[in-house]
Structure formats: structure tokens, C-alpha cells
VEXVEXRO-543371 format. One line per field, with one value per residue (C-alpha): residue number from 0; residue in one letter; chain; z, x, y. Coordinates in steps of 0.5 Angstrom, whole numbers, always signed. Each point is the difference from the previous one (the first is absolute). Layout:
kese <- c(NUM/...)
sedren <- c(a/...)
sepa <- c(A/...)
up <- c(Z/...)
east <- c(X/...)
north <- c(Y/...)
***
This chain:
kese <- c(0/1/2/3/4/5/6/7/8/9/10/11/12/13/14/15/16/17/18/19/20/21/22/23/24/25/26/27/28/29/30/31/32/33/34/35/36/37/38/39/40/41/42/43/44/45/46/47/48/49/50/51/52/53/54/55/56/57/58/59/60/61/62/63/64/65/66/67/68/69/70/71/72/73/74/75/76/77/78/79/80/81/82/83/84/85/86/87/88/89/90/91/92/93/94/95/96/97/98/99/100/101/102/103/104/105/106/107/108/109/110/111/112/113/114/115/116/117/118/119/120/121/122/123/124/125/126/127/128/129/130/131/132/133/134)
sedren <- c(x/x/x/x/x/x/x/x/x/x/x/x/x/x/x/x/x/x/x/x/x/x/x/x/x/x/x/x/x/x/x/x/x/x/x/x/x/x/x/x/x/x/x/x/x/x/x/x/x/x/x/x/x/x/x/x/x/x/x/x/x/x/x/x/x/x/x/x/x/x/x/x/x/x/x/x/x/x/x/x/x/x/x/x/x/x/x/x/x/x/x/x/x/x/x/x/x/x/x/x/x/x/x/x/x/x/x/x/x/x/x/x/x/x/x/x/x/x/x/x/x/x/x/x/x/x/x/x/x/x/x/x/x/x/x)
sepa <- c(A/A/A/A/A/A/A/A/A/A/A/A/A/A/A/A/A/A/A/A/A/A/A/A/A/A/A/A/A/A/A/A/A/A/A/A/A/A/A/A/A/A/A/A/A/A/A/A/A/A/A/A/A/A/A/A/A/A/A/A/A/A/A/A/A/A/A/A/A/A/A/A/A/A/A/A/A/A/A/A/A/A/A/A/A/A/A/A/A/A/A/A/A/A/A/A/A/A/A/A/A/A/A/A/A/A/A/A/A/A/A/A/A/A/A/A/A/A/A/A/A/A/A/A/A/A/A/A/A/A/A/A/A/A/A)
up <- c(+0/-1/+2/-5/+2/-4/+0/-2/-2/+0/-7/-4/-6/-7/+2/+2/-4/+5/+2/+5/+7/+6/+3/-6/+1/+5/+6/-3/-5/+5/+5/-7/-1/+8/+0/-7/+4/+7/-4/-4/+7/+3/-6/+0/+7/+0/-6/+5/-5/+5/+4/+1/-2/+0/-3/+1/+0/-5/+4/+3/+3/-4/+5/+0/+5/+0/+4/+8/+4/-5/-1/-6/-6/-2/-5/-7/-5/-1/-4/-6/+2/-5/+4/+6/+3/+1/+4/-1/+1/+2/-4/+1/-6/-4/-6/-3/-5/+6/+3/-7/+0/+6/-2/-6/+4/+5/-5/-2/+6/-1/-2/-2/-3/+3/-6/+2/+1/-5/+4/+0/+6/+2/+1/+4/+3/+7/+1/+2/+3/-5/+5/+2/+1/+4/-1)
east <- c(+0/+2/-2/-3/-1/-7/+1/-6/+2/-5/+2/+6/+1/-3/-8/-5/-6/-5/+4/-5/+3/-2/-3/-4/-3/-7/-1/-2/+6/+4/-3/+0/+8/+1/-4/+3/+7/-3/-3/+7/+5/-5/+0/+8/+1/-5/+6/+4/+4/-2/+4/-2/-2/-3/-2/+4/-3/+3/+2/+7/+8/+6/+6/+7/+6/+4/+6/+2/-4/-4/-8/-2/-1/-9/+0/+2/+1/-6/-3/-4/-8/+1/+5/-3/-3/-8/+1/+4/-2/+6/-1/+4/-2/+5/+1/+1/-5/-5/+3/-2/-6/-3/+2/-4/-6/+1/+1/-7/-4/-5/+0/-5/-7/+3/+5/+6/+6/+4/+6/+7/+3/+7/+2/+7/+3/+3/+8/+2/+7/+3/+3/+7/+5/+4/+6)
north <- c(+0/+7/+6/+6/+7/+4/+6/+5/+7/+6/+1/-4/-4/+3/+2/-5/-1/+3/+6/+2/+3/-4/+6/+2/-8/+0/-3/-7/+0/+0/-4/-5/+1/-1/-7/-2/+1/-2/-8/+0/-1/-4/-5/+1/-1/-8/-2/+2/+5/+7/+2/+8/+5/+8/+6/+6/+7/+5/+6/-2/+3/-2/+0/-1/+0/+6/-1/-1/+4/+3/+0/-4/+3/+0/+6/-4/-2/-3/-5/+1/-2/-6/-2/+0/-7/-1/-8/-6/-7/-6/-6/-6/-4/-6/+3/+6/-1/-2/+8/+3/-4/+2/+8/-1/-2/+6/+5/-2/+3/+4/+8/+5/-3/-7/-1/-3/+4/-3/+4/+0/-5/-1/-7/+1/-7/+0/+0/-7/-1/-5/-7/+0/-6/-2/-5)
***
């Protein structure tokens, strides 16, 4: 088994389909979009191929170590809106192809007018540290 993360991005990736804002969506759509999301992790978690996930929400600080006995720096340079994370999802899948798999059924939740999203997700695999051998 590997683990993958998905990443969900406010915006990224050429422009989805339906391009709709969520904030432009109504009560309903997004009640919709969160079920989709919600019945997603719990089929993925009885497989045994969830292990976490959360949405995030788009306001956020970049921060930085400015050396000793100095503040962090919180004022810049800031990411592109598009750039910035809207949730993740941790799956732990046997293939990469199972990854990509389930990254396309993800970007199939439903937006504005309950059409899928058809959005862009990023399918990032976790660093693993190789073995070493001893003599």
C-alpha cells in the first residue's frame, strides 16, 4: 500500500468545465457537494483506503523563520489565490493507478446546477525513506 495525497485547490489547473464559485452556489449545491464528499470518505474508509482528510478554509497567513530572536515574518510574498488549498484527502491505495482512480471520482462532486466539477486535483504521493542494508 502507498499513501497519495489529493489535493483540492480554489482554483488550479486549466479552468474546470463549470466554472462557478462556490460562494455563488446555493445552500442546496453545497449541502450536495459536501454529501458527495462526505459518502466519498466513508465508502473509501470501509475499503480501508481512507485515512484523513479536511476542507480548509481559503483565508490563510504564509509564514517564514527570520532568524534567531527575530519575529516570523507573516507579510509576504503570498501565493496566487489559485494556488491556495481548499481541502486534502490522505488515501493509502495499492496502485498509482487506484490513486488516480479515485482522484477522478473525487473531481466528479457536484458543483453549481449539481453537474460534476470535472476539477483539476493534485494526486501527490508521499515521500517514503528507501531501506538500507547493513553488512
Amino acid at each position: 500500500m502507498a499513501k497519495y495525497l489529493l489535493l483540492k485547490h480554489y482554483r488550479g489547473g486549466p479552468t474546470p468545465l463549470y466554472d462557478v464559485p462556490m460562494d455563488q452556489w446555493t445552500p442546496e449545491e453545497v449541502t450536495a457537494h459536501i454529501q458527495y464528499m462526505q459518502d466519498f470518505a466513508d465508502r473509501l474508509e470501509k475499503t480501508g483506503e481512507f485515512v484523513d482528510g479536511q476542507a480548509l478554509a481559503p483565508g490563510g497567513t504564509f509564514v517564514r523563520y527570520d532568524g534567531e530572536g527575530r519575529p516570523p515574518v507573516t507579510d509576504g510574498p503570498f501565493a496566487e489565490t489559485k494556488d491556495l488549498i481548499a481541502g486534502w484527502m490522505v488515501i493509502d491505495v495499492d496502485t498509482y493507478e487506484r490513486a488516480l482512480e479515485l482522484a477522478g471520482e473525487l473531481s466528479a462532486a457536484p458543483g453549481a446546477g449539481g453537474k460534476p466539477l470535472h476539477e483539476w486535483l493534485e494526486v501527490r504521493p508521499f515521500l517514503t525513506v528507501h531501506p538500507t542494508t547493513t553488512d
